[in-house]
C-alpha positions as CSV (number, residue, x, y, z in Angstrom):
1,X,-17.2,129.4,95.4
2,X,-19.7,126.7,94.6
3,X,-21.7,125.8,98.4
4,X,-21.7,121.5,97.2
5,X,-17.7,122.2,97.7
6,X,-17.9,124.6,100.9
7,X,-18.1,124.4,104.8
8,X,-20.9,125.5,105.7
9,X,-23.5,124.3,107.9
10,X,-26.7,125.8,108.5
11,X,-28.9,125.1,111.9
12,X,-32.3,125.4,112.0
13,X,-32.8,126.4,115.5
14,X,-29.9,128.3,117.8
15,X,-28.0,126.5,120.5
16,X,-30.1,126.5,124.0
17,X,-27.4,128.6,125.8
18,X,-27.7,131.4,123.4
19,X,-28.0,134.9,125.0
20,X,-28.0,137.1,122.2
21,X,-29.7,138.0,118.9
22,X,-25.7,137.9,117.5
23,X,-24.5,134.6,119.4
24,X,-28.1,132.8,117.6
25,X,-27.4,133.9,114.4
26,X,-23.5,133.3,114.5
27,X,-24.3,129.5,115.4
28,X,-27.1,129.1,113.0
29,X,-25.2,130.5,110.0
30,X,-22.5,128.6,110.4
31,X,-19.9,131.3,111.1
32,X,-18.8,129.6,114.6
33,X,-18.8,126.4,116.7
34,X,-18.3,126.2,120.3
35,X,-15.4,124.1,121.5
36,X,-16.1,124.9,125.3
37,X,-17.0,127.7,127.5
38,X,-15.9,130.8,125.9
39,X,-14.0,129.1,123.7
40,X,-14.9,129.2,119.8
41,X,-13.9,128.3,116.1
42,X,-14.1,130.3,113.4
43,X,-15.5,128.6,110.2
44,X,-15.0,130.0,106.4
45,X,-17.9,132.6,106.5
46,X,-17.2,133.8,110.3
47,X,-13.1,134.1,109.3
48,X,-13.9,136.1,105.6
49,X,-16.2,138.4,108.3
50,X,-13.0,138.8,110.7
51,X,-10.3,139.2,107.6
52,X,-12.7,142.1,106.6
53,X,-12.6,144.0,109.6
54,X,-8.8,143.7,110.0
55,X,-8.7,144.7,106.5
56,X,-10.6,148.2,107.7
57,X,-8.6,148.5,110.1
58,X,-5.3,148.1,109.0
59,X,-6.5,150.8,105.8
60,X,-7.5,153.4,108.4
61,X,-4.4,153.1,110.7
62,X,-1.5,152.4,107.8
63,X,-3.0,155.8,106.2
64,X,-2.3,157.6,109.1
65,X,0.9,156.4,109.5
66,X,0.9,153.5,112.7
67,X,3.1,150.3,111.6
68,X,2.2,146.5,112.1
69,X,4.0,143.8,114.4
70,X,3.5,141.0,116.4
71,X,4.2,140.2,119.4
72,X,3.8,137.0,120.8
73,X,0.9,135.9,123.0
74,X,3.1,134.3,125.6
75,X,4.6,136.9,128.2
76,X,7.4,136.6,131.1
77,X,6.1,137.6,134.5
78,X,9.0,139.4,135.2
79,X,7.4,142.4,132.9
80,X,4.3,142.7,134.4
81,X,6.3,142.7,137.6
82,X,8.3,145.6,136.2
83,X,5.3,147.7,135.6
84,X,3.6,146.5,138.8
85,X,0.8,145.2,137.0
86,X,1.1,141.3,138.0
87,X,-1.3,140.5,139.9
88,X,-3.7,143.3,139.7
89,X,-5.8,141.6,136.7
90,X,-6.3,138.6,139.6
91,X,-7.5,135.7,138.0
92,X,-8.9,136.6,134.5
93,X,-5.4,136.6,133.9
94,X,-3.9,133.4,132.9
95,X,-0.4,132.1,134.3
96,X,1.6,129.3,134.7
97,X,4.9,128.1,135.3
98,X,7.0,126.5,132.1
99,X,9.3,122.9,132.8
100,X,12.2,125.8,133.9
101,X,9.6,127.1,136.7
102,X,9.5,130.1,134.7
103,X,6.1,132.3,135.5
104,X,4.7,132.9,132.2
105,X,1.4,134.6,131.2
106,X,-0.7,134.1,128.1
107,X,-1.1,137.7,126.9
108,X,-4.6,139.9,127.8
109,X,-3.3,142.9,127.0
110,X,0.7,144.1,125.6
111,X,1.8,147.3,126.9
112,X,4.8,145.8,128.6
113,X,6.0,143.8,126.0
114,X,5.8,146.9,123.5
115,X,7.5,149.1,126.1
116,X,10.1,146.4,126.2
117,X,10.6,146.8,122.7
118,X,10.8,150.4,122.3
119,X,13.1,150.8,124.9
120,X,15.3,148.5,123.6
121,X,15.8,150.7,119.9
122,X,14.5,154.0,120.5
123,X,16.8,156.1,122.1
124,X,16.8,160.1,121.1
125,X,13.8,162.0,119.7
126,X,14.6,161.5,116.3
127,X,13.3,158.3,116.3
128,X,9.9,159.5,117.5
129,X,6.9,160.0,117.6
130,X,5.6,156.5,116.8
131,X,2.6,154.4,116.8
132,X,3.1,150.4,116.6
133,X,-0.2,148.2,116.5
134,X,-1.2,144.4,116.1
135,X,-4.0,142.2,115.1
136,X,-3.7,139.3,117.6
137,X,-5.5,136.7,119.7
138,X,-5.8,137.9,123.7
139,X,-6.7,135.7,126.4
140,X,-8.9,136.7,129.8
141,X,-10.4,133.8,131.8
142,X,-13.6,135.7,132.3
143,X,-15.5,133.8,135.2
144,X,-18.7,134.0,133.1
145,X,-17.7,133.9,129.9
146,X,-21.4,135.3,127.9
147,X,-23.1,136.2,124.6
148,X,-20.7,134.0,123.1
149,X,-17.4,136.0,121.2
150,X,-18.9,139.1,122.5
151,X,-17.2,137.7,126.5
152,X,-14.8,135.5,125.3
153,X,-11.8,133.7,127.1
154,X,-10.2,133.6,123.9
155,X,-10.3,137.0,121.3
156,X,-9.3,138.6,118.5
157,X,-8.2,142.3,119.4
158,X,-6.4,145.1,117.7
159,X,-3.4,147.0,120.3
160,X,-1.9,150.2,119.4
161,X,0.7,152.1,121.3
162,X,2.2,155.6,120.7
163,X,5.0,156.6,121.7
164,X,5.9,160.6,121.9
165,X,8.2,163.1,123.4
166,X,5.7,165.5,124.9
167,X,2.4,165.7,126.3
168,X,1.2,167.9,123.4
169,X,2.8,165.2,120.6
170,X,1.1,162.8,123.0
171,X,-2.2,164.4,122.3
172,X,-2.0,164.8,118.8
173,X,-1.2,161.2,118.4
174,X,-4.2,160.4,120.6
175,X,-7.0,162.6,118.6
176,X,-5.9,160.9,115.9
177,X,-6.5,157.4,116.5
178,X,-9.6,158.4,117.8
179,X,-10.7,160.1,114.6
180,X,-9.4,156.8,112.5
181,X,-11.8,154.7,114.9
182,X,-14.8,157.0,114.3
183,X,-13.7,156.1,110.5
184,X,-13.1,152.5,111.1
185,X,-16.4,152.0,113.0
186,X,-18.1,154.1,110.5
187,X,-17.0,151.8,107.3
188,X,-18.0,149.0,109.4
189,X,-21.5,150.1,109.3
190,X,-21.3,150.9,113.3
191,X,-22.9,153.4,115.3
192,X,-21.0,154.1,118.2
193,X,-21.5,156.5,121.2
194,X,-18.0,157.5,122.7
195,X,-18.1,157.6,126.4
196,X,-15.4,158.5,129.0
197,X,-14.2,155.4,130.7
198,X,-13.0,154.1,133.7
199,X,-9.1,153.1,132.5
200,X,-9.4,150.1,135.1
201,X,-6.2,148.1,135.2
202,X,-4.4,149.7,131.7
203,X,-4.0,152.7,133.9
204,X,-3.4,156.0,132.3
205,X,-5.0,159.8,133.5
206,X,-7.7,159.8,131.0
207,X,-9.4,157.0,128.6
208,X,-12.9,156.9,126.3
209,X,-14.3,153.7,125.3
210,X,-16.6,153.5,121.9
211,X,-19.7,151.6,122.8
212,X,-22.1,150.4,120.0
213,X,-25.8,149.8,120.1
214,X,-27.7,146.8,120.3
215,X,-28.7,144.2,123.1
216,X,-25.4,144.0,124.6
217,X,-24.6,148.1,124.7
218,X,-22.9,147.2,127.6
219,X,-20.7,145.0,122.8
220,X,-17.7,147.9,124.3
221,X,-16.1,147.2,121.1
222,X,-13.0,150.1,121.7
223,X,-11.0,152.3,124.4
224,X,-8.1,154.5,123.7
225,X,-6.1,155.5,126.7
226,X,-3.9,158.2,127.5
227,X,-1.2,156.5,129.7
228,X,1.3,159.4,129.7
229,X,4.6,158.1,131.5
230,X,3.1,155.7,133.8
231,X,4.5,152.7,132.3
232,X,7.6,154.9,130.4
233,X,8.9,155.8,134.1
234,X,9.1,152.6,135.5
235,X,10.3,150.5,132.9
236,X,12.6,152.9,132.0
237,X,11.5,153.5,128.4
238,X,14.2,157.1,128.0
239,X,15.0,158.9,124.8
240,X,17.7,161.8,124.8
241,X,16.3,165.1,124.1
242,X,18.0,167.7,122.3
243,X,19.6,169.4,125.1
244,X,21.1,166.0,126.1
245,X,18.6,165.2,129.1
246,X,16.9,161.5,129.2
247,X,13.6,161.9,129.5
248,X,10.6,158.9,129.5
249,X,8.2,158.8,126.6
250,X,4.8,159.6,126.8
251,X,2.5,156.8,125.7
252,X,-0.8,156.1,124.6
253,X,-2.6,152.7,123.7
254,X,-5.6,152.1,121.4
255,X,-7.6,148.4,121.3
256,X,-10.9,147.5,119.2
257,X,-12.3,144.0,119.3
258,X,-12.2,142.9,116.5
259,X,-14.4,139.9,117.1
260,X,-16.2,141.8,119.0
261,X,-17.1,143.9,116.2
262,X,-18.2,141.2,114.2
263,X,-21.5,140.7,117.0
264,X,-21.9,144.2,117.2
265,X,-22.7,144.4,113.3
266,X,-24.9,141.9,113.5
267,X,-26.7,143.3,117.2
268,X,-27.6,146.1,115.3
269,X,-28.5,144.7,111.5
270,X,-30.9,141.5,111.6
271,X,-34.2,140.8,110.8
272,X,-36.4,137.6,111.7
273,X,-35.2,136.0,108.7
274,X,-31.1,136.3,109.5
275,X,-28.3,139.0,109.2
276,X,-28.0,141.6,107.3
277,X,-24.7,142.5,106.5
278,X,-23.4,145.7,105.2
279,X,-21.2,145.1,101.6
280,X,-18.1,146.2,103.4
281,X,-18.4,143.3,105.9
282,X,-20.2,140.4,104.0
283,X,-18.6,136.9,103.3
284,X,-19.8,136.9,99.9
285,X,-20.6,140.0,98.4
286,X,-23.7,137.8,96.1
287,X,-25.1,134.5,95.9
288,X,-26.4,133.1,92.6
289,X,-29.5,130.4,92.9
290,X,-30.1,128.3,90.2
291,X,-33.7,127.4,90.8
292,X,-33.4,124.3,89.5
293,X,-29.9,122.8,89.6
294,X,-31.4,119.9,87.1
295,X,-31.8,122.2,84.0
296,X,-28.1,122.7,82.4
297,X,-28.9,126.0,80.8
298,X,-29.8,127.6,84.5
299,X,-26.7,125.8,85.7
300,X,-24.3,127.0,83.0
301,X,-25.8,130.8,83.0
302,X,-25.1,130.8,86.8
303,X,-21.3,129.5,86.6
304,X,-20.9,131.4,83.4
305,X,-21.8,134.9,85.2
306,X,-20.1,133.4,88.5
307,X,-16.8,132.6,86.4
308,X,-17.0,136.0,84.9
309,X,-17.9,138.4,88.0
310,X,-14.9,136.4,90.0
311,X,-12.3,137.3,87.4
312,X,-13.4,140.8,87.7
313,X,-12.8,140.8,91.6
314,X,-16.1,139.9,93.0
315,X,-16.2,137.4,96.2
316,X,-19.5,135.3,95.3
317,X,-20.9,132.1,96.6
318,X,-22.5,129.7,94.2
319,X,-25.6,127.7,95.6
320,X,-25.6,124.8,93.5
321,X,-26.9,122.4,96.1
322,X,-29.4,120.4,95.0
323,X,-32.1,121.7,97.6
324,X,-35.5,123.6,97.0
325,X,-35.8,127.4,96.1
326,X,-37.3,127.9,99.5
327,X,-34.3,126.6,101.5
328,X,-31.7,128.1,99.5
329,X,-33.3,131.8,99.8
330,X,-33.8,131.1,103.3
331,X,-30.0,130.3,103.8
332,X,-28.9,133.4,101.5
333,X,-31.5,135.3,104.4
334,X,-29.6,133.8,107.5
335,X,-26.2,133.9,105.9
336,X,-27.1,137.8,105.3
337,X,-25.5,137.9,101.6
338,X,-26.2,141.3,100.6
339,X,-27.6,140.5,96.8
340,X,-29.5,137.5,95.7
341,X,-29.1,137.1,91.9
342,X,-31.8,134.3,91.3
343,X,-32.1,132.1,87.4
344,X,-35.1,131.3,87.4
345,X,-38.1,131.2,84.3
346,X,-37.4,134.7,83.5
347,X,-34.3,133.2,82.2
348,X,-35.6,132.1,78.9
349,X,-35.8,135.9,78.3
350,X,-32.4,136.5,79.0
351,X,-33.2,138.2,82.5
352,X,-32.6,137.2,86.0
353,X,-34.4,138.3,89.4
354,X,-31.9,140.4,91.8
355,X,-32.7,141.0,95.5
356,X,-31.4,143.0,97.4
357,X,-31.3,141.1,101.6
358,X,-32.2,144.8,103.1
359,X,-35.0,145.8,100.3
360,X,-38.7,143.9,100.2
361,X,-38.7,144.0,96.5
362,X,-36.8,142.4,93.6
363,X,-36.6,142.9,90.1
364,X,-35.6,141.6,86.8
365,X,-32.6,142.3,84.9
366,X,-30.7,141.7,81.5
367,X,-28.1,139.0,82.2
368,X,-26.3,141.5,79.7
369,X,-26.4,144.7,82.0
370,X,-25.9,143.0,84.9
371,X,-22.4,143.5,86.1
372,X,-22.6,147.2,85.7
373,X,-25.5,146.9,87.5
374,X,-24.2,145.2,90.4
375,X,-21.5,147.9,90.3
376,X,-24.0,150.8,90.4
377,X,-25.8,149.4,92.8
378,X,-22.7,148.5,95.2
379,X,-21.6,152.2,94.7
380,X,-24.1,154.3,95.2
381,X,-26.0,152.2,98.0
382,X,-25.5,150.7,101.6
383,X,-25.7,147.2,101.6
């Protein structure tokens, strides 16, 4: 990707209502734009970081056997009456009434609509256990929305929901989500503390939320929930059990911000000049700088390597801007691109400068070596 032909914007100085270290950076590297309170747009680079993460996620949960849906972010009332959860979320829920003086809700959280669904096509133990999850936008009108996508009105989250026969199955089903988020969080270059939690309006007999560190360690960016049959008995959620008996599931449900994630990683991996993101999370996985964008053999060894690393699967960002070398390191710094491949004078020796953005020093390197290099490098180091 050539940057002349990209969105991206860089800001010199962070937006005055910035709380966080994360909330700066996200608004000076271009990677979101505030629409209005709480309410934000993901540009290319801040989207490619978001894609990533679902991407992790949905590895780590498909391999241990959950399926995707999705379920619509609009919700009938007459659910949430069902379970007797309308009205207990007050108002950071957010209702209305539709031209038919329907009540409808704009979904914080699914567990009835997935009951709903279960219910409607499980019905013996055959057809269980199972574990259903989505990658979807939630809504809460938070009365302070703060630290920008970290307390958002507006979210991206990841839901899960198992569904079991017995308390035991139930358990099982619960250890291992929480072993797949200890991976996800792990891949994602996290460092979470798991805590036992308060199950607040979800409900359940037992939950544990995974809370990272960094300025906002207040940035909870999971919570796994043992609900057992609280919502199973009520809404009627039955399967026949082998001896003929209807009995109600046992259910468990599993949520990781997703955008929240995305601050996290950058709460706990910055420096003065920008981000630092680890390779399994970057936008680009390299930038190439032509130092001087006026001299056609710099140019054509930077899109002749950029050409040639793309067709082998690399994500790289091309900074052909006519700009100094100064500003264009800079923006490689704030943008948090973990290598910086630089043609500079060294080129007339058939070398190039790589830098690594989480290592002081850089070195020189045959243009001829250099995509095993990068490969070596990429495999045996973090990012």
């Amino acid at each position: 990707m050539r940057w002349s032909e990209s969105f991206i914007f860089t800001l010199k100085e962070a937006p005055k209502d910035a709380e966080t270290v994360s909330q700066r950076l996200m608004h000076q590297a271009g990677m979101i734009d505030k629409v209005a309170s709480g309410i934000y747009t993901f540009l290319p680079s801040g989207l490619a970081v978001l894609q990533k993460i679902s991407a992790i996620i949905r590895k780590h949960l498909n391999a241990c056997g959950c399926q995707e849906i999705l379920m619509p972010a609009l919700q009938p009332a007459s659910l949430w009456e069902e379970s007797g959860r309308w009205g207990k979320m007050g108002q950071d829920m957010i209702t209305f009434k539709d031209r038919h003086e329907r009540r409808l809700l704009l979904g914080p959280t699914h567990e009835e609509v997935v009951s709903d669904l279960v219910r409607k096509y499980v019905k013996s133990g055959k057809h269980l256990p199972v574990i259903l999850y989505q990658i979807q936008t939630k809504f809460r009108d938070e009365i302070r929305p703060r630290f920008g996508i970290i307390r958002a009105r507006e979210f991206l989250m990841k839901d899960a929901y198992s569904f079991d026969m017995t308390d035991k199955d139930s358990e099982s089903s619960y250890q291992t989500m929480r072993d797949a988020y200890i991976k996800i969080f792990s891949e994602c270059g996290l460092s979470v503390e798991v805590q036992t939690a308060d199950s607040g309006v979800i409900g359940g007999k037992f939950s544990e939320e995974f809370v990272a560190s960094g300025e906002c360690a207040e940035l909870e960016v999971g919570h796994i929930f043992k609900l057992g049959t609280e919502y199973s008995k009520k809404m009627k959620v039955l399967f026949t059990d082998s001896d003929g008996t209807l009995k109600p599931v046992v259910m468990g449900c599993y949520g990781i911000g997703v955008s929240r994630i995305l601050s996290a990683v950058i709460e706990g991996n910055y420096d003065k000049a920008g981000i630092i993101w680890p390779f399994s999370l970057a936008p680009w996985q390299a930038t190439l700088i032509p130092i001087n964008t006026a001299n056609s053999a710099m140019m054509e060894a930077a899109m002749n390597l950029h050409d040639s690393l793309v067709q082998t699967g690399w994500n790289l960002l091309l900074d052909d801007r006519k700009e100094s070398a100064g500003v264009k390191f800079a923006d490689a710094d704030l943008l948090g691109i973990p290598i910086r491949i630089v043609f500079g004078k060294k080129l007339s020796e058939g070398k190039v400068e790589i830098k690594m953005r989480n290592k002081s020093n850089a070195q020189d390197i045959p243009l001829e070596g250099l995509e095993l290099f990068l490969r070596d490098t990429t495999r045996n180091a973090s990012v």
